[in-house]
C-alpha positions as CSV (number, residue, x, y, z in Angstrom):
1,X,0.0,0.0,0.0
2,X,2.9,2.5,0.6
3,X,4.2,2.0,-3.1
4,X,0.4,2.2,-4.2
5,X,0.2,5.8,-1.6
6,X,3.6,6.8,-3.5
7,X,2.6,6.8,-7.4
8,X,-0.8,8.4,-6.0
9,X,0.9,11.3,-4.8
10,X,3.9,11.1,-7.4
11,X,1.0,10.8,-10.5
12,X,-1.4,13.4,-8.6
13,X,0.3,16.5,-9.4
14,X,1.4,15.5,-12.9
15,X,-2.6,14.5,-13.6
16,X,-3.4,18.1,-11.8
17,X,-0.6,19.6,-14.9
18,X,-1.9,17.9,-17.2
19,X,-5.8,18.9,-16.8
20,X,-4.4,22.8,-15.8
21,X,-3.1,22.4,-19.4
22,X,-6.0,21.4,-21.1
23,X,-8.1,24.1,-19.7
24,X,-5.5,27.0,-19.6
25,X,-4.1,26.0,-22.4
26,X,-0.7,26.7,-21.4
27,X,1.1,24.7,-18.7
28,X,1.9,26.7,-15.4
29,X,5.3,26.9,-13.6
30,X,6.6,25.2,-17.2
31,X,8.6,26.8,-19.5
């Protein structure tokens, strides 16, 4: 269960990017 609790919070922010991308339309805190 810790491995499975450390992709969640290792996948969690990239997910977060990745949707902040698709509705901004340009990815923040990336150049």
């Amino acid at each position: 269960m810790a491995a499975l609790h450390m992709l969640d919070t290792h996948t969690r922010p990239i997910i977060a990017a990745v949707l902040g991308h698709t509705k901004e339309g340009t990815p923040s805190g990336i150049p």
